[in-house]
N, C-alpha and C positions, 0 to 999 in steps of 0.2 A: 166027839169025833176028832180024830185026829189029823195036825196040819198034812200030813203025807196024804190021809185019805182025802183030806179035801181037796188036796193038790190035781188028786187021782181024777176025782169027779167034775173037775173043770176042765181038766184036760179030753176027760169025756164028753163032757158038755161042749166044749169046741168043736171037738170029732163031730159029733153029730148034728152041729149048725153048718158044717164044712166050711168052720172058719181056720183054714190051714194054717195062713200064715200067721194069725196071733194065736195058734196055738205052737208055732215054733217060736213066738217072740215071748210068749208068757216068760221061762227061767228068765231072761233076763231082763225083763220090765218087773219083775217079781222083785228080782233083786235090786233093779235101780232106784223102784220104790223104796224097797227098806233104806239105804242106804242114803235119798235126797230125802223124807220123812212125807213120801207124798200122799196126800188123800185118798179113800176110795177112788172119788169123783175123778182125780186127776190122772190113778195109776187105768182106771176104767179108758179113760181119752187117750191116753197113747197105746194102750193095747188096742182099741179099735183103728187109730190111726194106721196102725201096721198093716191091719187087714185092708182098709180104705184106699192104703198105697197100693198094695196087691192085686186089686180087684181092679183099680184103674189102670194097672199097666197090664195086666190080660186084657182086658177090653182093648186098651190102644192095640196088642201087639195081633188081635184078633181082630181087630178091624183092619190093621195093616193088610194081614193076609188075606183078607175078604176081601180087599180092594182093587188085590192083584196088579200093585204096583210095579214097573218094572226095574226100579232101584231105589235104596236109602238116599237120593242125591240130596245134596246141597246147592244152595244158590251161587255158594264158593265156589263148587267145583265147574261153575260153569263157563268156557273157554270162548270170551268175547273176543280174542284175538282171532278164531279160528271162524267166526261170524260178526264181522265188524258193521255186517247192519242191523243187530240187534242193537235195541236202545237200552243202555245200561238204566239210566231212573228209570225208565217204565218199567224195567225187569224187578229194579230196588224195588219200586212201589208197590207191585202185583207181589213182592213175599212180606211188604208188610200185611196182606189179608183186609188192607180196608176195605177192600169191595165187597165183603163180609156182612161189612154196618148198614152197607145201601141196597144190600141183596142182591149184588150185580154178577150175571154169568162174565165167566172168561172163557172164550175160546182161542187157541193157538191153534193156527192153520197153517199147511207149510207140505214141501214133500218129505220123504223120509229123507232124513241124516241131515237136517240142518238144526237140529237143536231145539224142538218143539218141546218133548217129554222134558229133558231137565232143568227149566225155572218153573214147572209141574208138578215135579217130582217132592220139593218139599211141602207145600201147600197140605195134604191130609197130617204133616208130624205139628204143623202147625194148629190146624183147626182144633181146638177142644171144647168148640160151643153145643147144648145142645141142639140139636135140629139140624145143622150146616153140613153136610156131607160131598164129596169129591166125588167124580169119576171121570177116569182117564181110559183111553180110547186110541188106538194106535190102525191106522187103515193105509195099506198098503196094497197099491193099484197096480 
């Protein structure tokens, strides 16, 4: 059999595991192998790496949108000068996610427009534990 053919039959073989993306990473993990002299075993790990990244950043960007967050925020962008009784460490502390380790709910209570949703907003870009999941809730009276 020839390399073209076998080429042929893995790239099929991808296709029908619907392993997309290391079927578009094969040429060039193909080639990075020939050229760093790597193993089966090793050129097999970075081909599945490719797909491994793939598949975790649709899951992240598909649970973003399941979440129906109301924006990408950051803990930066959030204007302590425009709410000077918000407490900056408690803010710092609630985005490092320790409350994670202890199982502890957070709730942010407040009326609209004082700044509840965004030290919220990053907490799901952060979680990537299995089991822990967020949900945000916006009620307006």
């Amino acid at each position: 059999m020839s390399e073209a053919s076998v080429y042929q039959q893995l790239r099929g073989h991808l296709a029908e595991l619907r392993l997309t993306a290391a079927a578009e990473a094969l040429p060039a993990e193909l080639d990075h192998a020939a050229a760093a002299g790597l193993s089966h075993t090793a050129f097999l790990e970075r081909l599945l790496a490719a797909e491994v990244t793939a598949t975790t950043a649709r899951r992240q960007a598909s649970l973003a949108r399941f979440a129906c967050l109301p924006a990408p925020w950051r803990l930066s962008d959030f204007d302590f000068d425009a709410q000077p009784s918000v407490d900056r460490k408690l803010v710092a502390e609630l985005g490092t996610l320790r409350f994670l380790d202890d199982a502890t709910n957070v709730l942010l209570i407040g009326p609209p427009g004082v700044g509840n949703t965004t030290p919220a907003g990053p907490w799901p870009n952060g979680i990537r534990e299995p089991g822990a999941s967020v949900a945000t809730e916006s009620k307006h009276s």
